[in-house]
N, C-alpha and C positions, 0 to 999 in steps of 0.2 A: 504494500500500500504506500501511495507516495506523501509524503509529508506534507500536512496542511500550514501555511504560515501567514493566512488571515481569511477576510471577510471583502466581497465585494461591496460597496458601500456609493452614495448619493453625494456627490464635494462639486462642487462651481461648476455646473452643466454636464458633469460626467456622471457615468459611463454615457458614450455615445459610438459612433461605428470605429473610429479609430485607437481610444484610447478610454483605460477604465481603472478608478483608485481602487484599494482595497489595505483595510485596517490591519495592521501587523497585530498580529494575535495577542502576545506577552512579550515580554523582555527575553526570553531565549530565542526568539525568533528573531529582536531586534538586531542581533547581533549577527544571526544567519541570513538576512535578510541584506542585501547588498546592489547597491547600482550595475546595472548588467547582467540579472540574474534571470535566468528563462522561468517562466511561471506558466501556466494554465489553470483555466477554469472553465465547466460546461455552461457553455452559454445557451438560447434556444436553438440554436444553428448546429450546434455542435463543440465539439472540443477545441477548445480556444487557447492558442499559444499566444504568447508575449514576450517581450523585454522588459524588466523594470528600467528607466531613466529617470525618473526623481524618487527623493524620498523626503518626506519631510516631516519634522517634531513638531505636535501640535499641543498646546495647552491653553484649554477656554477660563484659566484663571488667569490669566497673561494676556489677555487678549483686550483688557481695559486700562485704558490708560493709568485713572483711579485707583485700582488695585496694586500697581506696578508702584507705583508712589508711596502707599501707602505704606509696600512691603519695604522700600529703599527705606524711609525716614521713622521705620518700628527702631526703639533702641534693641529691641532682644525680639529679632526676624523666629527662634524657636516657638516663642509663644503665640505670633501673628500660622506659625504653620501647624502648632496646635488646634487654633483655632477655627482655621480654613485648610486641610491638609493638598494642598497645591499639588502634589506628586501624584495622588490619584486622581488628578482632572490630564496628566499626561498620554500622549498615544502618538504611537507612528503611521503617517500616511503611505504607500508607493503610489505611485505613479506610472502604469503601464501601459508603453504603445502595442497595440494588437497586430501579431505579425501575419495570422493566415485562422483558418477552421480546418482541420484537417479529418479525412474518415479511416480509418481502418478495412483493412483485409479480412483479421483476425477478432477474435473477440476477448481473446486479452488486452489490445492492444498496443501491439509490439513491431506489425509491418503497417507502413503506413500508404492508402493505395494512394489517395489527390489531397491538395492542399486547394482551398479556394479562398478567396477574398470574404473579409466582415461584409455585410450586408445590415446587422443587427447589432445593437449593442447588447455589450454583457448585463447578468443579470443581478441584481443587487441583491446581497444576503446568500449569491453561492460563496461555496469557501473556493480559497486559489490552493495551489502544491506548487511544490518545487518540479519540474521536466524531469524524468529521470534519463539516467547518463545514455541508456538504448536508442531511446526515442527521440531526443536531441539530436544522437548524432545524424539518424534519420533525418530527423526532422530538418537538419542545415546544409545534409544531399553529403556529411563526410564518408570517407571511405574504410571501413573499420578490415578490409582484407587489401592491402597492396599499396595501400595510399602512403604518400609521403610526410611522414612526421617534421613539422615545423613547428612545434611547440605544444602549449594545452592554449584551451577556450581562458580568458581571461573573468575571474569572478570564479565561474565554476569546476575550473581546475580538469575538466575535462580534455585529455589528449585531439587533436585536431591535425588528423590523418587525413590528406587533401589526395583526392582521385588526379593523378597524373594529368588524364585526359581532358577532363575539365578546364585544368588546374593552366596547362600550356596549348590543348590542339586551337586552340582559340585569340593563341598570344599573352604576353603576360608583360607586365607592367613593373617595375619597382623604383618607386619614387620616395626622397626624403631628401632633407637638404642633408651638405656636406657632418660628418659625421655620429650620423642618425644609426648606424649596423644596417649601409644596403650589400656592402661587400661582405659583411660578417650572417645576415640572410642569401646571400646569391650561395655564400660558404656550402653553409647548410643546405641549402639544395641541390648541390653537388655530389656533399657526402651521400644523401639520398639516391638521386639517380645511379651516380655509380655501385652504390652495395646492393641497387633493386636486385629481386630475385628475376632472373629471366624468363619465369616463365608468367610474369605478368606482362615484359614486352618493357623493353629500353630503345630510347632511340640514341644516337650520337649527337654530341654533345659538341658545337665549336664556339668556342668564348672570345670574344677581343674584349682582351684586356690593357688598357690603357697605361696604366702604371703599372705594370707587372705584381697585382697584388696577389696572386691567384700561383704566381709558380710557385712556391710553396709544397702545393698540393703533389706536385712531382718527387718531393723526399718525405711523400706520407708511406712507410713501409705496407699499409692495407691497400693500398690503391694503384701505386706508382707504377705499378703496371699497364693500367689502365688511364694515363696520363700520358700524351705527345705535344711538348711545348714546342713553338716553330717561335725562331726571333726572327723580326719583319727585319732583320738588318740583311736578312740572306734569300728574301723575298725577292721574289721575279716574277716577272708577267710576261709569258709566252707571247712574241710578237706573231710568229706565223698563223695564232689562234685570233689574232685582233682586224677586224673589218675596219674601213676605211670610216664610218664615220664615229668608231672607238676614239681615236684623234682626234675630233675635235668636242667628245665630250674631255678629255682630258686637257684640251686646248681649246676655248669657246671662240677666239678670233680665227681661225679656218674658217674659210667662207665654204659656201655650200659647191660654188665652181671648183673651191681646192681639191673638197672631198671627193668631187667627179674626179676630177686629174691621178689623185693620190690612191684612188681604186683600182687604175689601170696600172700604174705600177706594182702594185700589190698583186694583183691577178698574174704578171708578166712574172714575180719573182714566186710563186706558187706552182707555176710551170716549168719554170726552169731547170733542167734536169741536176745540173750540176749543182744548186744551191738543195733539191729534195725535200725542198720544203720548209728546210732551215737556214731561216734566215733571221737580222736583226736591222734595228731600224738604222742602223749604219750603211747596211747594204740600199732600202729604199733613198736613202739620199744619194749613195754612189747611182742609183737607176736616175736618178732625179738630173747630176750633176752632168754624167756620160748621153743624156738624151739630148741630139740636134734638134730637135723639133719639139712644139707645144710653147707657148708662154714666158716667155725670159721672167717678166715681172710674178707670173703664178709660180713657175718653177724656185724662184728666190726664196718668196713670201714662206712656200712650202719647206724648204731646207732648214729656214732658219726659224720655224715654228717644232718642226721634227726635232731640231739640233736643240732646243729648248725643253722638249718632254724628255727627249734620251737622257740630259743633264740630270736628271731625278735620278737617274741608277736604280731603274726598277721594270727597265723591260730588257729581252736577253732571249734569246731562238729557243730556250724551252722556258716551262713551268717548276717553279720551285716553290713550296714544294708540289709535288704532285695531289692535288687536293681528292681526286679520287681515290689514292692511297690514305692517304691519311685518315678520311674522315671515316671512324668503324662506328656501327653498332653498338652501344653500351662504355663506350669510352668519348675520352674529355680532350679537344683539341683547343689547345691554347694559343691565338697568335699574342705575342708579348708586342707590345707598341712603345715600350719603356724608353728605348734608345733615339726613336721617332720624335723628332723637334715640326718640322712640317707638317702644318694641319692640313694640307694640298695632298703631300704622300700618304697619310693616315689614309686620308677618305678616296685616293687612289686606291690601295692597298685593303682598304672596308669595300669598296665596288668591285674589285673583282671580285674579292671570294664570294659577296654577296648573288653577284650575278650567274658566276658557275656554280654554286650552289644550286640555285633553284633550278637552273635550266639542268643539271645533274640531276636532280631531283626528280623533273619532268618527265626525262628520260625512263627513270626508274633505274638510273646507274649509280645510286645511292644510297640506304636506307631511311626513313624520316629521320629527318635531327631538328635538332635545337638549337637555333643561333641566338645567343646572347650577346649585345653590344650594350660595354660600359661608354660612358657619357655620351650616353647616345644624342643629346642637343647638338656635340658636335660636328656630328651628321648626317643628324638629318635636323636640323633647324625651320624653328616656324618664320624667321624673316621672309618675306618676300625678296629684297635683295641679296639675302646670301645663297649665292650659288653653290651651295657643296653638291660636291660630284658623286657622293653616295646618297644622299635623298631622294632621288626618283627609285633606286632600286629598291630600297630598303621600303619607302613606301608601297611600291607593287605586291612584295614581300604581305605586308600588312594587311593590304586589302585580299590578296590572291592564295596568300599560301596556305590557308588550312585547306584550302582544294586538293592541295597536293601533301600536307603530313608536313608542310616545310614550317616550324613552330617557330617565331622570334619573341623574344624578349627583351625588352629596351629598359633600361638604367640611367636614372636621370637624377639632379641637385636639382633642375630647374624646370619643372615640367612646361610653364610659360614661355621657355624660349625652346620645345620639342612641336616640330609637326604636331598641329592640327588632325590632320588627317590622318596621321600614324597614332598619336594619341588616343584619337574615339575608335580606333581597332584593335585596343588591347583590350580585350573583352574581360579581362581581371586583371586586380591591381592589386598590389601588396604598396600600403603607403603607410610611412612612417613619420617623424616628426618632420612636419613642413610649417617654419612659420610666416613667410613673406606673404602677405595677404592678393600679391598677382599671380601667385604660382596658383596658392589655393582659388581664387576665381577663373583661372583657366582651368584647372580641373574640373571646378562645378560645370563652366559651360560645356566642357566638352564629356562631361559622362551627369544622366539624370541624377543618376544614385546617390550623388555627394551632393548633399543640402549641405543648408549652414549650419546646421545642428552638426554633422559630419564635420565638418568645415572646422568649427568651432573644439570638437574631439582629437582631432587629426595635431591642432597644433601646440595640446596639449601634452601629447604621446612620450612617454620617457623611452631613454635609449633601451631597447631589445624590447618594444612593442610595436605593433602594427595593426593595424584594421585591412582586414581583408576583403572584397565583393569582386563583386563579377559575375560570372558563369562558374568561377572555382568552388561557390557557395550559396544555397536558394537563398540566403540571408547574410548582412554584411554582420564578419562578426571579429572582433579585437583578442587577438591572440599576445601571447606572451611565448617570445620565440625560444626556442630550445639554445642551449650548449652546444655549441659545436666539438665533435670528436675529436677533430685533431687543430691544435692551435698555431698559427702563424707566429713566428720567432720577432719575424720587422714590425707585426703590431704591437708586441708585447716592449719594446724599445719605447722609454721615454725619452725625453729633449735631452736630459742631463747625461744619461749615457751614452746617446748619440756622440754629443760631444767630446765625450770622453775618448770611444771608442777612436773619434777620428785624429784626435792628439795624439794618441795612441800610435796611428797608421803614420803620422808624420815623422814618429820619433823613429821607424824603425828602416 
């Protein structure tokens, strides 16, 4: 039987369709009785879930001005509560928003078949109960076989095992300003995917990581198997794989006449027996330089745009690494971007992969994966003027890839400066403390779900909490995230040893 811990009750227009008080029973309740606490009550509809969100002490001998004075200016306040015992006019109110009516399968009620909307308000004089821990988890759509552990339910201490597929086939979100634990949650998500049991189904997993906060995970003895770090310093882009107008997204002053010219020579070095296909863009300027004929002033323009992208040191007659290789199944591909100063080469170097990925993908020359990009504002950004060179894919990505199992996951300080459009396609978000009130009003606009009430919760959040919604959850609900397994050595480094350590390196 589930625990009663009060009375539905008549307070300032309530109960109505959305939300209904009800009296805390006694004083041991008042103490179990707690803001965020799932309750129900049978209403005439049916079995009625809720959140508490307020709670408040009421006392109708407090309530006049008269009395408040009179109790302040008693010289012996004992004999004034003697005589009016004040303590027994005390009571605690909740305050609960009404989440669904849900019916049963069974008649114990333990599988739950549909959830529908309040239509009626609750009924005054039933008792409420606490959810218990089965029917919660039901009730919030978690995954009590295979799901991935990122903490308990916050209040109820209930563990919050998130269904994989929910959780990413849909895209996923994690937002919090600078540090809030997005890299010490991305952690933990990690540890989960990688120790998944296989026979619930892993996909492959490729990270850019910005600051290389993540290789670590490579000297975790459980895993490091299942870890292939690639440093972008040794990154290459296969020029005989790049069509003509690759070049001038990497170079936007190419006119559209270059890209015509710049195709035929392309074409002519793909033919040519003795180059077999391998070639570099050193060889298209020798075609460029060695051709009598065409354009004196296109032929120029073209050299000296080509001889401007080659300077980047990242394109070369194959593929490094080999991204078909690399990307397996149930393991974690790290490109590090630590050494990477150029926000040009980054978003170079995010466009390809991004782009052979999915067209790998398409193919079915891949397994599903999971692409996560750290500081994703960098690009894919909501300015209008800023041209990053990975934003068009990465947006495609968002809107297009659960068609094809291709999952992203974008990581952001600042959600107000991330695509719009990439934004309201992450169909769940893990958000943690944001307190800049444009960040938070670009989230509101661009997802229903975060009111101000949310809004207001979110920028309260202490480090290693989060509110979660989406599709990862029928209900948005604030988790208190797990310990991570294995712990990163550069986190655990404060300022004072840093410095130490580096006087150190001087001396020797």
């Amino acid at each position: 039987m589930d625990e009663k811990v009060g009375i539905v009750f008549n307070y300032n227009q309530f109960p109505d369709v959305s939300q209904f008080p009800f009296v805390i029973n006694d004083k041991k309740n008042s103490t179990l009785v707690k803001k965020g606490l799932f309750v129900y009550t049978q209403s005439t509809e049916g079995f009625l879930i809720g959140i508490i969100e307020k709670i408040l002490l009421l006392n109708e001998y407090f309530s006049d001005a008269l009395t408040i004075k009179a109790y302040n200016n008693d010289k012996n306040p004992n004999i004034l509560k003697g005589l009016f015992p004040s303590d027994d006019f005390e009571f605690a109110v909740a305050l609960v928003k009404n989440l669904g009516i849900i019916t049963f399968k069974d008649e114990d009620k333990k599988i739950i078949d549909k959830i529908h909307r309040m239509t009626y308000p609750a009924s005054p004089g039933a008792g409420v109960f606490l959810v218990s821990e089965v029917l919660l988890k039901s009730f919030l759509g978690l995954d009590t076989k295979g799901g991935l552990d990122v903490g308990t339910i916050k209040v109820s201490d209930i563990p919050a095992y998130i269904d994989m597929n929910r959780l990413i086939n849909k895209h996923l979100g994690i937002l919090a300003i600078s540090g809030a634990g997005k890299s010490y949650l991305t952690s933990v998500l990690m540890e989960e995917l990688l120790t998944r049991n296989q026979e619930y189904g892993n996909p492959a997993i490729i990270l850019i990581d910005v600051h290389g906060e993540y290789t670590y995970l490579k000297e975790v003895k459980q895993i490091r198997n299942k870890i292939n770090v690639q440093d972008a310093s040794f990154f290459q882009i296969a020029v005989p794989r790049m069509e003509a107008y690759s070049y001038r997204k990497y170079q936007d002053k190419i006119s559209s006449v270059q890209v015509r010219e710049l195709s035929n020579y392309i074409k002519n070095l793909k033919k040519c027996e003795e180059k077999k296909g391998n070639f570099t863009i050193y060889d298209i300027i020798e075609e460029l330089e060695n051709d009598p004929e065409g354009s004196k002033n296109t032929k120029q323009a073209l050299i000296g745009w080509l001889s401007e992208i080659n300077s980047l040191r990242l394109f070369g007659p194959q593929e490094n690494p080999l991204l078909k290789n690399v990307v397996k199944q149930g393991e974690l591909t790290i490109f590090d971007l630590q050494k990477e100063v150029s926000i040009k080469k980054k978003q170079i170097i995010l466009d390809y992969v991004c782009s052979r990925l999915f067209y790998m993908r398409r193919m079915n020359q891949i397994p599903p994966f999971f692409l996560i990009i750290e500081e994703a504002h960098q690009f894919c950004p909501e300015a209008a003027h800023s041209k990053a060179i990975s934003k068009p894919i990465i947006e495609t990505i968002a809107r297009e890839g659960r068609k094809f199992m291709s999952c992203l996951c974008l990581i952001s300080q600042r959600p107000k400066k991330l695509s719009t459009t990439a934004l309201s396609q992450l169909n769940s978000k893990m958000i943690l403390n944001i307190k800049n009130p444009y960040d938070l009003k670009h989230l509101m606009e661009s997802s229903e779900a975060i009111t101000k009430e949310y809004a207001a919760m979110i920028s309260s959040l202490g480090v290693g909490e989060m509110l979660l919604m989406g599709n990862a959850v029928n209900y948005p609900i604030f988790i208190d995230i797990r310990e991570r397994k294995h712990q990163s050595q550069v986190e655990n480094e404060s300022l004072s040893m840093a410095c130490v350590n580096w006087q150190k390196s001087q001396l020797t």
